[in-house]
C-alpha positions in Angstrom: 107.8 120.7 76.7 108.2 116.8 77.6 109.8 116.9 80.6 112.5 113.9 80.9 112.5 112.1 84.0 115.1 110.3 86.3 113.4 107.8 87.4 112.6 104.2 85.1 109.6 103.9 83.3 109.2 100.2 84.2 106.4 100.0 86.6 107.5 96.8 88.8 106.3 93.3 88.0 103.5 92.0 90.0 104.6 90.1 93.3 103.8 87.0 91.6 106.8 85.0 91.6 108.0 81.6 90.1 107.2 79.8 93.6 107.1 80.7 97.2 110.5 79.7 97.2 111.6 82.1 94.9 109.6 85.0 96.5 111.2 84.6 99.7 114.9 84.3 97.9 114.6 87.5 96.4 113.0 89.0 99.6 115.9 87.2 101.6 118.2 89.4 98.9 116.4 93.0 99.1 116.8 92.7 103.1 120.1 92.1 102.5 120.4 95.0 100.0 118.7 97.2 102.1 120.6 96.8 105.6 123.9 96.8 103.6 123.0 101.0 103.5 124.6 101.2 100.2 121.6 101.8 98.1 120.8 105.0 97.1 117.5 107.3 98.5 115.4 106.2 95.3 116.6 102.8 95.0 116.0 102.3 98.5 112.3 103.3 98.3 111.8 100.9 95.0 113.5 98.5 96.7 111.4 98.3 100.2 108.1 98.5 97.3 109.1 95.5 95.9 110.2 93.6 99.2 106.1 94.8 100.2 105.2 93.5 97.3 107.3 90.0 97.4 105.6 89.7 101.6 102.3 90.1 100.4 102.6 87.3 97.7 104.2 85.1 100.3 101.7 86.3 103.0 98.8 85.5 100.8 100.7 81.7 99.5 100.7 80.8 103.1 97.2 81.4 103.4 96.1 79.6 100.9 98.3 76.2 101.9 96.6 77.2 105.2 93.2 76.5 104.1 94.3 74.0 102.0 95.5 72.1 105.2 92.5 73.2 107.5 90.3 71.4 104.4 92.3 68.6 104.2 92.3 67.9 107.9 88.5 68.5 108.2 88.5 65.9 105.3 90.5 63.3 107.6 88.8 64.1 110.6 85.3 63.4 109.2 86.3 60.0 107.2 87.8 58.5 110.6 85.2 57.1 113.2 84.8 59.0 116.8 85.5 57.0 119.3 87.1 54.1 117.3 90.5 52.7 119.0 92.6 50.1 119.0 
């Protein structure tokens, strides 16, 4: 009655990588994979998931530095007198 199936029953890892820098490695290598044309339908599709996967980890790093950087420079601006030169 069980019906076997083809496909893996891992369920991928979330996008979380070791770093930013590894995220984008290994999405630098599935893009490579991927316009090679040698994968096969259903690798193809698992691979494109995780590469969507690996962008939205990197997308959502960069966003954070962003507002890391926006608060850090909002920091600066206010600590530094207006008008004050030299």
């Amino acid at each position: 009655m069980a019906k076997s199936s083809s496909t893996p029953a891992r369920h991928p890892e979330p996008a979380a990588a070791e770093s930013y820098e590894a995220a984008l490695a290994e999405l630098d290598r599935l893009v490579e994979r991927m316009e090679s044309a040698q994968l096969p339908l259903e690798q193809l599709l698992q691979t494109h998931q995780r590469g969507a996967e690996l962008l939205a980890y990197c997308r959502q790093r960069l966003q954070a530095v962003q507002q890391q950087v926006q608060i850090l420079e909002a920091g600066q601006v206010q600590a530094w007198p207006s008008g004050a030169g030299a």
